[in-house]
N, C-alpha and C positions, 0 to 999 in steps of 0.2 A: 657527795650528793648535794643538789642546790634546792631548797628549801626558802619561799617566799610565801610571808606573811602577810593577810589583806589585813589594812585598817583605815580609820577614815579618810577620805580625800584629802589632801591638802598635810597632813602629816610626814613628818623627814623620814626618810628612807636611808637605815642605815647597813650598810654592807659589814657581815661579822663573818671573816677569815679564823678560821679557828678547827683544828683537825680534831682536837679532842669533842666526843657524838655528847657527852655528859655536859661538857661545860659547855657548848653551842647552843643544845636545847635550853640550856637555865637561860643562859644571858639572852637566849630568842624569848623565851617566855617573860623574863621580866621587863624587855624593852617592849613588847607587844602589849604587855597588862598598864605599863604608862603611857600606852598611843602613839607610838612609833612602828613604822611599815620598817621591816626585819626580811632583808635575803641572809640565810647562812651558807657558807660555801665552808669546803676543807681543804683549800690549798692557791696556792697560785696560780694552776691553770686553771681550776674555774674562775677566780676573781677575774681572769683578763678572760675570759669566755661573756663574763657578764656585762662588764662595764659599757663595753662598745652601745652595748644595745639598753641599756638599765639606767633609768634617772638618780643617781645616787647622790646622797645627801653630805653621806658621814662612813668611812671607814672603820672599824674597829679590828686590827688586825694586830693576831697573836706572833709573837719572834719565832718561834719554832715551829716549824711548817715540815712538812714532806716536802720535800726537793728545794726549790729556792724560800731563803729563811725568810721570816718576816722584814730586816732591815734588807735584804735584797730586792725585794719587793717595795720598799719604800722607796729606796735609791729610786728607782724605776719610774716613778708613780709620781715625783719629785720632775724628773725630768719631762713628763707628761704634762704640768699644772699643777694648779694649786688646792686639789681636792683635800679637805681637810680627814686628817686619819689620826686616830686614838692606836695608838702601840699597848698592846698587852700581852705581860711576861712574869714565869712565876718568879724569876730573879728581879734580887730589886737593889743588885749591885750600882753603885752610883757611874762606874765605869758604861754600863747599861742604858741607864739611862740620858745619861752622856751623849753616846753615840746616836741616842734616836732623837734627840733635839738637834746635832749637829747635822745632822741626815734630813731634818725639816718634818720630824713630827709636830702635830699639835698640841700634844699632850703623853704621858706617860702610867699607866696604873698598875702596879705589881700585885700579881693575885699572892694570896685570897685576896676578894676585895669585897666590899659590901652592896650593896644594892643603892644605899641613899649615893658612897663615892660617887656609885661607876655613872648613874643618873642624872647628878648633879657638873660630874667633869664634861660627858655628852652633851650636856644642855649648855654649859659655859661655853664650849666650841662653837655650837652650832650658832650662839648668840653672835660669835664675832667673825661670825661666818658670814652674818647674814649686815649688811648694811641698812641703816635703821632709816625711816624714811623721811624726809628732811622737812620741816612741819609749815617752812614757806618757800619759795623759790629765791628769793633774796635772802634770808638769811644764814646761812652755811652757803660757804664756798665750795664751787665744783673743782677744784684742786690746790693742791702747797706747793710752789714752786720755792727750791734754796739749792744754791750752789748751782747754779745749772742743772738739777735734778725735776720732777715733777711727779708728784702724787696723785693721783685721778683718784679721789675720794667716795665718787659712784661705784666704780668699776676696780676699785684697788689694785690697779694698774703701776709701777713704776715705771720711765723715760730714763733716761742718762742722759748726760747734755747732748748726745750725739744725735736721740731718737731714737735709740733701741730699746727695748722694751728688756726687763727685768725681772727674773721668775722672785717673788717673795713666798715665802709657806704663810701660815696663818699668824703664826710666832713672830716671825719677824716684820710683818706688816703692823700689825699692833704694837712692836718695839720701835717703830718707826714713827710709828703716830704718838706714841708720847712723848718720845722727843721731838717731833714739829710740833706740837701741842706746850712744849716748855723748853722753848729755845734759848738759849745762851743762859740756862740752870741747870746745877750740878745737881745732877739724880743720884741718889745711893741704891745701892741692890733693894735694901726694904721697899723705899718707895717705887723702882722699878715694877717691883712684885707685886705694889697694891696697886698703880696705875696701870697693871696690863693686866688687871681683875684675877689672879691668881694663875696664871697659865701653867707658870714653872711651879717648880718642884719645894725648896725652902730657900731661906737666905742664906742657909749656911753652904749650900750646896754650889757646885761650881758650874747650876744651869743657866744662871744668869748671865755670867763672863760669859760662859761658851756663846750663848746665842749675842749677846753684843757682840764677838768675834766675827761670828758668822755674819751676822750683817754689816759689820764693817767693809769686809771682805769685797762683796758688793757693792758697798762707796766706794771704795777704794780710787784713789784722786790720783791726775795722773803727775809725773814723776814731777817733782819740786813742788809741789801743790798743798796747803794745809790740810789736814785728815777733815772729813767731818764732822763725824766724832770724836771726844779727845779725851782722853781719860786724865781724870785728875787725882793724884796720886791720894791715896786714902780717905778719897771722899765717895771717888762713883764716877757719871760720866757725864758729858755733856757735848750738846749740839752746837757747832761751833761754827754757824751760817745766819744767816738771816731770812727769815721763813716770810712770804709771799702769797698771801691765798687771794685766788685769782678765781 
C-alpha cells in the first residue's frame, strides 16, 4: 500500500521502501513530525510505480524486501542516476555494509536505530545533495578540470577526457571534491572521514578503502598512464594531477 504524507511546501520528499506496516508507520511518523513530505511504499514494485511520476527527494530503502531485495533495487536505481538513497538493515555485518557503499549508497543505518541517528544521517545527505548557492558569480568556479577530467560544480556532473559523462553516487562526488579540494596532499582515512562530513561509517572500517576503490575505478587512466589517485603506503591517498578551476 502507498501512503503519502502532506506537509509544507517546499520540504524534501522522502521515499521510505520498507515492508514491515509497524516500522514504516514509525519512521512515516517521525519524519512527518520533523517536516518532511513521506511517501511509504512496501516493495519495489511500488517504488518504480512511484517514481516516474513523484518528485523525490531522498530514498530510505530497507535490504529485505518481498521479491527483489533492497541492494537489487539499488544496483537499479544507480544505473538510473544519481538519486540519493539511505539503506536500512536489521544487520549490521560490516560485510553489509560493505556491499551497499560499493553498490553507490549514501549512507548506511542498522536498526534499531534512534530518532536523533536516523534524522540527523537524512539531513547530512540531503545537505550534500543539495548544492549550496554560490554568494557571487566570480567567486567559486563553475568547474575543476585535472587530468583531462572535469567537475561541473553546479550540476555535479563528471566528463572523461573524451566527453562522456560519468554516473558518481553521492559518496563518491564528495570523495571527489576533497581530493580536488587538496591536491597533491596525502589524506589519511580519519581526515577522509572528517572532510566528507561523516558520510562513512568509522576509521576502523573498511568503508573508506572501498569507496576510494570504487572511485578510482572510474578514473581509471588509460593504459600506461599515471593513476590519479595513488595510494601512499601507510599514510592515506592522494590526488596525483593538478587541479584547474575554470
Amino acid at each position: 500500500m502507498i501512503v503519502s504524507t502532506p506537509t509544507p511546501q517546499g520540504a524534501a520528499h522522502v521515499l521510505l521502501v520498507e515492508d514491515d506496516d509497524g516500522m514504516r508507520v514509525l519512521v512515516t511518523r517521525v519524519l512527518r513530525e520533523s517536516g518532511f513530505r513521506v511517501t511509504g511504499c512496501r516493495s519495489g514494485a511500488e517504488m518504480w510505480s512511484l517514481l516516474p511520476s513523484t518528485a523525490i527527494d531522498l530514498v530510505l530503502l530497507d535490504v529485505m524486501l518481498p521479491g527483489a531485495s533492497g541492494f537489487d533495487l539499488l544496483r537499479a536505481l544507480r544505473a538510473k542516476g544519481g538519486l540519493p538513497v539511505i539503506m536500512l538493515s536489521a544487520r549490521n555485518e560490516e560485510a553489509d555494509r560493505v556491499l551497499g557503499l560499493e553498490l553507490g549508497a549514501d549512507d548506511y543505518i542498522a536498526k534499531p536505530f534512534g530518532r536523533p541517528e536516523l534524522l540527523a544521517r537524512i539531513r547530512a545527505v540531503l545537505r550534500r545533495a543539495t548544492i549550496a548557492p554560490m554568494p557571487a558569480a566570480a567567486s567559486r568556479p563553475e568547474a575543476l578540470n585535472f587530468a583531462g577530467w572535469r567537475l561541473d560544480l553546479r550540476s555535479r556532473a563528471l566528463t572523461d577526457p573524451e566527453g562522456a559523462g560519468i554516473d558518481l553516487s553521492g559518496a563518491e562526488h564528495d570523495l571527489l571534491l576533497v581530493f580536488l579540494e587538496h591536491p597533491g596532499r596525502v589524506l589519511g582515512r580519519e581526515q577522509i572521514l572528517e572532510m566528507s562530513r561523516g558520510r562513512l561509517a568509522t576509521p576502523s572500517d573498511r568503508s573508506v578503502d572501498t569507496l576510494v576503490s570504487r572511485l578510482r575505478r572510474k578514473l581509471e587512466p588509460s593504459d600506461g598512464a599515471a593513476p590519479v589517485i595513488k595510494t601512499v603506503r601507510g599514510s592515506g591517498y592522494m590526488l596525483a594531477a593538478k587541479v584547474e578551476p575554470v
